[in-house]
ROBA-10382 format. One record per residue: residue in three letters; x, y, z of N, C-alpha, C in turn. Coordinates in steps of 0.05 Angstrom, whole numbers, padded with zeros to 5 digits, always signed. Layout:
<pts>
ALAXYZXYZXYZ;...
</pts>
This chain:
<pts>
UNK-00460-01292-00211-00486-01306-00212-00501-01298-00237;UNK-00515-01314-00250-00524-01316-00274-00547-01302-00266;UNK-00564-01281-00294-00589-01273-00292-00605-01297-00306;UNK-00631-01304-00299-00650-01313-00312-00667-01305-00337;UNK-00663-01318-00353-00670-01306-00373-00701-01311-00381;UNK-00722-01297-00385-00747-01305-00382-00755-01306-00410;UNK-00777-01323-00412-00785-01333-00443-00795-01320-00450;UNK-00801-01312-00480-00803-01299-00500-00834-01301-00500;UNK-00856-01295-00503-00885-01298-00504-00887-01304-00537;UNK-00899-01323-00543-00908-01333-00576-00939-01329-00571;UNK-00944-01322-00596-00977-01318-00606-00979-01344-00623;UNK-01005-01361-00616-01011-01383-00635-01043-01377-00636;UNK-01045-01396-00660-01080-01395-00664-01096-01369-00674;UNK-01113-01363-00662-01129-01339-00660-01119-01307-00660;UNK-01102-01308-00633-01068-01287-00633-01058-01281-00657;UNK-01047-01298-00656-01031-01303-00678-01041-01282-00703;UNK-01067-01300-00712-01074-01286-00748-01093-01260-00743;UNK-01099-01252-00713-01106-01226-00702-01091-01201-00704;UNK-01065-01213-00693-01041-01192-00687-01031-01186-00725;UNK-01023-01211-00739-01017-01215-00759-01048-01186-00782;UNK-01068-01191-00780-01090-01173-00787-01082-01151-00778;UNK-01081-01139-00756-01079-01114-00744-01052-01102-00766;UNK-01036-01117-00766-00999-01112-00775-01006-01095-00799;UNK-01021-01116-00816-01024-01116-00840-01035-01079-00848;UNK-01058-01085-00829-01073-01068-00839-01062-01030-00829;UNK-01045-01038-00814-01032-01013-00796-01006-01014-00818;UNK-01000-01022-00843-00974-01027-00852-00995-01013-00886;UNK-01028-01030-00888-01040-01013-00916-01046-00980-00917;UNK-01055-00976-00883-01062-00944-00881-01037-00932-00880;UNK-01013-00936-00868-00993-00923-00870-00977-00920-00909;UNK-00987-00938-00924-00975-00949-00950-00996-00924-00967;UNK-01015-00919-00956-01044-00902-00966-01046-00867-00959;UNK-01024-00866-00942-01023-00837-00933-01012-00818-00949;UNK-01023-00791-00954-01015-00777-00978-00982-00762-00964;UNK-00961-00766-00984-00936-00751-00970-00932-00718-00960;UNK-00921-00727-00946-00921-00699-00923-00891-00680-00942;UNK-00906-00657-00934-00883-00637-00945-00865-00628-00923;UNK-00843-00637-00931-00830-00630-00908-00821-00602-00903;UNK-00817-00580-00925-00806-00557-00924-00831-00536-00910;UNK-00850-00548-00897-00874-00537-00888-00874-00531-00856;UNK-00858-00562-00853-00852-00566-00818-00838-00545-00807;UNK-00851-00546-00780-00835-00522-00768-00801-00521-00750;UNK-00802-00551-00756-00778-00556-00746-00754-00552-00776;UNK-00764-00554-00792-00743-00561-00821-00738-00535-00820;UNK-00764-00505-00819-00766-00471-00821-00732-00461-00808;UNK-00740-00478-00777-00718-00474-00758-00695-00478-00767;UNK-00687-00502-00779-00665-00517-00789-00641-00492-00805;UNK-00672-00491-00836-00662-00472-00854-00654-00441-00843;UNK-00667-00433-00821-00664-00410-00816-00633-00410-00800;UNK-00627-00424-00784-00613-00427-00770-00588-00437-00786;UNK-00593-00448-00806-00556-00448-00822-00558-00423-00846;UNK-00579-00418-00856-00576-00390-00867-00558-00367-00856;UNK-00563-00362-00827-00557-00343-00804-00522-00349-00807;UNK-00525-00374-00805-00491-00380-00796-00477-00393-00819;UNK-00488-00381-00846-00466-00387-00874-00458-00413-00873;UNK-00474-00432-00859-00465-00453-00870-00482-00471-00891;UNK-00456-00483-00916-00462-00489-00940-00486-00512-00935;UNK-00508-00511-00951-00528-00544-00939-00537-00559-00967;
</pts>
């Protein structure tokens, strides 16, 4: 027995160039953010420490 496949929801009109604004503008602040240092994170600390320990080449 077949599943039903339910329709896809479309934005028109108003939606539409709302969602399309929001996109935009969640796509300029992310384009505007100063770059992150990654050798800072405490997960990368872990990384390095943890193949240091075990000689392996990186």
């Amino acid at each position: 027995m077949a599943t039903q496949i339910k329709a896809i929801p479309t934005l028109y009109g108003k939606e539409a160039r709302r969602f399309r604004d929001m996109a935009d503008e969640v796509e300029r602040r992310y384009a505007m953010r100063p770059p992150k240092d990654r050798t800072k994170d405490s997960d990368y600390i872990a990384m390095r420490t943890i193949l240091e320990r075990s000689n392996i080449k990186y």
